[in-house]
C-alpha positions in Angstrom: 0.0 0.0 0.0 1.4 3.5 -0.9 0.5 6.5 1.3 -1.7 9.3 -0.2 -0.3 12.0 -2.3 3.3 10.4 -3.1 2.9 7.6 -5.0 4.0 9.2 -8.3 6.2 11.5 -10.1 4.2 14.1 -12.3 6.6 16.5 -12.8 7.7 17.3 -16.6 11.9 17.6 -17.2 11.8 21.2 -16.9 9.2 22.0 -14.4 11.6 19.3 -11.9 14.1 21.8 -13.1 12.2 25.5 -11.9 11.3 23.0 -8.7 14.9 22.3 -7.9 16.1 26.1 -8.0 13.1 27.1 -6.1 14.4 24.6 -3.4 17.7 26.2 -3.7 17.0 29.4 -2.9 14.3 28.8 -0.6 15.8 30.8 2.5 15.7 33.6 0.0 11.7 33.5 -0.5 11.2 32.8 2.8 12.9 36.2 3.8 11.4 37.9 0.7 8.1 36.6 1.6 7.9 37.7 5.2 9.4 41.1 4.2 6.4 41.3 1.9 4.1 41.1 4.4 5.8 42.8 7.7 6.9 46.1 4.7 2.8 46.6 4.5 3.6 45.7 0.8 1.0 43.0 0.4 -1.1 44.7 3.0 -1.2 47.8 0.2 -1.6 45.9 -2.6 -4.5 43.3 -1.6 -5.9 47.0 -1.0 -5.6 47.9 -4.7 -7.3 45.0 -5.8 -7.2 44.2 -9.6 -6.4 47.9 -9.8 -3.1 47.5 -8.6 0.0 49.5 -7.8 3.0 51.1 -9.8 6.1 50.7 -8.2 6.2 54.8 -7.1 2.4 53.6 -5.8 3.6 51.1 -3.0 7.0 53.4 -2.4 4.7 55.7 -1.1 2.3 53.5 0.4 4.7 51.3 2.7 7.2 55.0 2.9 10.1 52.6 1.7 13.3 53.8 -0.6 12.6 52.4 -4.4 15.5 49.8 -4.5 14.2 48.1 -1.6 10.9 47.8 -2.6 12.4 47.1 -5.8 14.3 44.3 -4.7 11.3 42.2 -3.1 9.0 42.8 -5.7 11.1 41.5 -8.1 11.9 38.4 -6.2 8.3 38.3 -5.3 6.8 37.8 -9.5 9.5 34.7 -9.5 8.2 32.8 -6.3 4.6 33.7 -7.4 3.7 36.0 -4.6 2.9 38.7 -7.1 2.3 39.0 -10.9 2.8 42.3 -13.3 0.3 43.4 -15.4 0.6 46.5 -17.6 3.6 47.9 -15.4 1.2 47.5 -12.6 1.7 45.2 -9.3 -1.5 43.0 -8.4 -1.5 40.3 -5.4 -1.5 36.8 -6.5 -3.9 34.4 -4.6 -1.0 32.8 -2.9 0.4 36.3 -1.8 -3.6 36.5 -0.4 -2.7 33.4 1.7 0.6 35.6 2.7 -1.2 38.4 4.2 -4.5 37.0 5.5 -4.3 32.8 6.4 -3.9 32.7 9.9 -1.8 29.4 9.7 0.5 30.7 6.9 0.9 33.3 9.0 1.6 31.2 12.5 3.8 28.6 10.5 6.0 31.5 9.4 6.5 33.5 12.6 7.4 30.0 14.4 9.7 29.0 11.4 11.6 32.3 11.3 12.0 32.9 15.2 12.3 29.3 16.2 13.6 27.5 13.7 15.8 29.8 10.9 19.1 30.1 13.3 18.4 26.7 14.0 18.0 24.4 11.0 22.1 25.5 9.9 22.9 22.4 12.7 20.8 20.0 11.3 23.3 17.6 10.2 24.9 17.6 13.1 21.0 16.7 15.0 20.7 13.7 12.1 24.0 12.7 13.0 23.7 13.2 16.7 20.1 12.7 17.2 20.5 15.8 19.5 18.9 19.2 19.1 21.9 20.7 17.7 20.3 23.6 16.6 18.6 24.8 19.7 22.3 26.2 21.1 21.3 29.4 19.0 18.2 30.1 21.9 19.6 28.5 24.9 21.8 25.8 26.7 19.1 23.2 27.4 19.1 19.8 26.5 15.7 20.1 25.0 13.4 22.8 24.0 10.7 22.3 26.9 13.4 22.9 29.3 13.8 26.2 28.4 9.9 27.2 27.2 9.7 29.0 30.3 13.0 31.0 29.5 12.5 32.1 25.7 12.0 35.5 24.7 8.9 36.7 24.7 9.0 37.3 20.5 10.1 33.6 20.3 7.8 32.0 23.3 5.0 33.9 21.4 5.1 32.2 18.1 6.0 28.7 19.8 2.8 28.5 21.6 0.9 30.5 18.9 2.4 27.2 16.4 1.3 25.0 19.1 -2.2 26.0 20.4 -3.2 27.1 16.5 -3.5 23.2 15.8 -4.3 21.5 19.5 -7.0 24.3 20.4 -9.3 23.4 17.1 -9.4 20.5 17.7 -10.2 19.9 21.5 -14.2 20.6 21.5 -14.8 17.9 19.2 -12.3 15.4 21.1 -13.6 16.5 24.5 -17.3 15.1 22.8 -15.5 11.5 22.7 -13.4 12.0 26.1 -16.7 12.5 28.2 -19.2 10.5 26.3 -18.1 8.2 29.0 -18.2 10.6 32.1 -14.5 10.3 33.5 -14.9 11.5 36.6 -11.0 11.7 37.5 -8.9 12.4 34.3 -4.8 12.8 34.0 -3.8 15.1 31.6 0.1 14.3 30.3 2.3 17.0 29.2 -0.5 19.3 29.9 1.5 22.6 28.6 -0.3 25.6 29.3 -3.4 23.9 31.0 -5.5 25.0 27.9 -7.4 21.4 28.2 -7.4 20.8 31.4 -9.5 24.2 31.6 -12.0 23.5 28.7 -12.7 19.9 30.8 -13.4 21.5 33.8 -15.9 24.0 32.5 -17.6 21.4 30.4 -18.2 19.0 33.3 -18.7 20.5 37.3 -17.9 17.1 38.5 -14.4 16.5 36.8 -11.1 16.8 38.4 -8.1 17.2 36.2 -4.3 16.4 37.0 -2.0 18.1 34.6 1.6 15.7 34.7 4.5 17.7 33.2 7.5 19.2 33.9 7.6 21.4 37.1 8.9 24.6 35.5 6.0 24.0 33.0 3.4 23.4 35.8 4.2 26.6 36.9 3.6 28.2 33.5 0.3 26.1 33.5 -1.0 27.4 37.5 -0.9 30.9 36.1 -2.2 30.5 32.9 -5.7 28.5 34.5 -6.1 30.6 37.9 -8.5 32.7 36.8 -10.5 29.9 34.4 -13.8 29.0 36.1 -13.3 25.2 37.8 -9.7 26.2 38.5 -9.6 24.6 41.4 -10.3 21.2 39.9 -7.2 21.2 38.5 -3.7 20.3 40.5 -0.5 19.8 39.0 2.1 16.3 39.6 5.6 17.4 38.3 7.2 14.8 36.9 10.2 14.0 34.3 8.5 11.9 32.3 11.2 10.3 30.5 12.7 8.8 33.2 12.2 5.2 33.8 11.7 5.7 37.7 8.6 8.1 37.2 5.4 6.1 38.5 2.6 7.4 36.9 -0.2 8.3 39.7 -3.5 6.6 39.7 -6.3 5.7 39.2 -7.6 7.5 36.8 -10.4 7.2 34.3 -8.9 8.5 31.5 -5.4 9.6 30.7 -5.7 11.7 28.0 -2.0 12.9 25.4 -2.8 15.5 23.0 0.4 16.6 20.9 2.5 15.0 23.3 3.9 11.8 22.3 5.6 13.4 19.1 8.1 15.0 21.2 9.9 11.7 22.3 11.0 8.8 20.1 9.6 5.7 19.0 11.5 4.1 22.0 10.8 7.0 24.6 7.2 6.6 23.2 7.1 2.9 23.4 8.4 3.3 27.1 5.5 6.2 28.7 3.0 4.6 27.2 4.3 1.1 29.0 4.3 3.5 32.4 0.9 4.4 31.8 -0.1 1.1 31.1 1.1 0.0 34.4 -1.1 2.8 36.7 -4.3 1.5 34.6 -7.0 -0.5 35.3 -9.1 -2.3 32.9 -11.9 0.3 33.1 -9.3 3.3 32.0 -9.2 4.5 28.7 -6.0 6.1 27.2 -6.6 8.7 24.7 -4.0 9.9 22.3 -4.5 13.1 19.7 -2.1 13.4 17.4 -1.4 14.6 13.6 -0.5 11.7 11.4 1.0 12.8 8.1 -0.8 9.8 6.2 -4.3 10.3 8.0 -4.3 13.7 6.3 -7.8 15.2 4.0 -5.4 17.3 1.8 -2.0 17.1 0.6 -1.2 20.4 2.0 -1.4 19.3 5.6 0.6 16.8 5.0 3.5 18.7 3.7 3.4 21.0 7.1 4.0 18.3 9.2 6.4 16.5 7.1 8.4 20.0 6.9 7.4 20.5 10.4 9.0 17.2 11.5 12.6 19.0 11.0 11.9 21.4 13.9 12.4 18.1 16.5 15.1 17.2 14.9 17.1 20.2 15.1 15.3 22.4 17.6 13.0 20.1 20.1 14.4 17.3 21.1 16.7 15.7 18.2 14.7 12.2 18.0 11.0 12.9 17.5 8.8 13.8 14.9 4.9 14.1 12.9 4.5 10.1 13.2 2.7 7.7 10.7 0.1 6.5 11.9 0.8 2.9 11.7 4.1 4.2 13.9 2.2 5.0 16.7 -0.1 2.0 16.6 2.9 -0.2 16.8 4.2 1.7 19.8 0.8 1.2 21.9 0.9 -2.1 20.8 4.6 -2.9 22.0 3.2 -1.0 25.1 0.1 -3.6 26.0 -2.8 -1.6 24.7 -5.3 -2.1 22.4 -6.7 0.0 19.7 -9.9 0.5 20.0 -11.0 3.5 17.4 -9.4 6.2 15.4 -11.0 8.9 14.9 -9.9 11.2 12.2 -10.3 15.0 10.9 -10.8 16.5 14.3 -10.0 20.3 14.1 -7.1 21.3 11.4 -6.2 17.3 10.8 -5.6 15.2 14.4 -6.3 11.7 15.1 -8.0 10.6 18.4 -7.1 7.2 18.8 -8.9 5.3 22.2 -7.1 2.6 23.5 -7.4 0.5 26.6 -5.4 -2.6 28.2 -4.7 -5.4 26.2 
């Protein structure tokens, strides 16, 4: 069986050609492109409409010096961010997606502040399997060490990346998670607390334990202490990638959302085991996550195939987007069983419900 979307090779000689020098300078339209948008450039001319803008138009519009302007909207007509008609300047509908798609948007802001520096290490991280790359934001071993410690700029478009895909998603999972009233629920690798807090306000009689890091706990008290049913939530700091870390029990559900693609298949293999061990045979252990083959469109796909790189270099050095069939394996080599997948929740997660072998 081939996976969706790259079975085949469409490309003609010289189209694979234009593809391969677009690859090549890459970094430059990334640049170009945010520049486009941060200038006011494609702010000015989505304005025009079909209408337009001469080059002396936008000068004056974004107050820039000609060559400058000059410079990315010249680079912009080659990557297709802009077209020329009649010595006039018109938005393209991908320059559109540019300026006003939210995720275009959040995806570049987390791959310029997070990631640029960064990705010059990643052979060293393939080599390694160590976030080489991360050195250019701070000395941790792994990024969630240090979430707590970014600057603002580049904490901001990490959680905007982060809560853009879990946070559409969650009211449609939490329809699943309480069709079976868990009355106790463990939330792993928590983050923020931005689930915990949607449980407790959908259901007065839920408690919630958030299990992560303790600097992140902290980040997660203050983000929840003013959320109605705050004080159904408690925190149990823990490292979870330690073999000595008991989970705590019982619980009714132990819910993973955008979690387990921060360790490796082993590292996977071996909380899920954990958790295993603090269930009983009532417990149900739910896992979101974005599989790159469970995918509606092609263009999801490609960000979390791209966006796989950030673990390698910048995370954690050993993690990634997973197949599906991946992370069935892992819960399997764990002692669960699968017992639904539920697919096209929010922006393109999984739900998988498992329970004890």
């Amino acid at each position: 069986m081939t996976d969706p979307f790259y079975d085949r090779d469409d490309l003609t000689a010289l189209e694979a050609q234009r593809h391969a020098q677009e690859i090549a300078f890459a970094p430059v339209v990334f640049q170009v492109a945010r520049l486009m948008k941060k200038t006011g450039i494609l702010a000015a001319l989505m304005n025009a409409g079909e209408a337009g803008l001469s080059m002396d138009d936008i000068c004056r519009a974004v107050s820039r010096p000609r060559y400058g302007v000059q410079v990315l909207l010249e680079s912009s007509l080659s990557s297709g961010i802009v077209f020329l008609k009649d010595d006039r300047y018109c938005i393209s509908k991908t320059g559109v997606f540019l300026e006003s798609d939210r995720m275009t948007g959040v995806n570049m802001e987390f791959i310029h502040h997070v990631c640029y520096r960064g990705l010059f290490h990643l052979e060293e991280a393939l080599d390694t399997e160590k976030p080489a790359g991360l050195k250019e934001l701070g000395p941790w071993p792994t990024i969630y060490e240090g979430l707590s410690q970014l600057p603002p700029v580049v904490q901001k478009a990490w959680f905007d990346f982060d809560h853009l895909f879990s946070d559409r998603a969650f009211n449609e999972a939490l329809r699943h998670v309480f069709a079976d009233r868990p009355r106790r629920l463990l939330d792993v690798g928590g983050n923020t607390g931005r689930f915990a807090a949607q449980c407790v306000q959908r259901d007065p009689d839920v408690r919630v334990t958030v299990m992560d890091l303790p600097a992140q706990l902290t980040l997660m008290k203050e983000a929840v202490k003013n959320a109605p049913g705050a004080d159904r939530i408690s925190g149990f700091g823990a490292d979870l990638l330690s073999d000595a870390t008991v989970f705590p029990a019982p619980f009714d559900a132990i819910w993973m959302s955008q979690f387990l693609d921060c360790f490796s298949e082993a590292q996977v293999t071996g909380i899920l085991r954990r958790a295993v061990s603090s269930m009983t045979k009532d417990t149900t252990l739910w896992i979101m996550e974005t599989f790159w083959d469970r995918q509606k469109f092609e263009t999801a796909a490609c960000c979390l195939n791209q966006g796989s790189v950030y673990f390698t270099a910048m995370a954690n050095g050993n993690s990634k987007f997973y197949h599906s069939k991946d992370m069935v394996r892992c819960a399997e080599d764990a002692g669960l069983i699968v017992v639904d997948m539920i697919d096209h929740l929010g922006l393109g997660h999984t739900l998988m419900k498992t329970r004890r072998a």
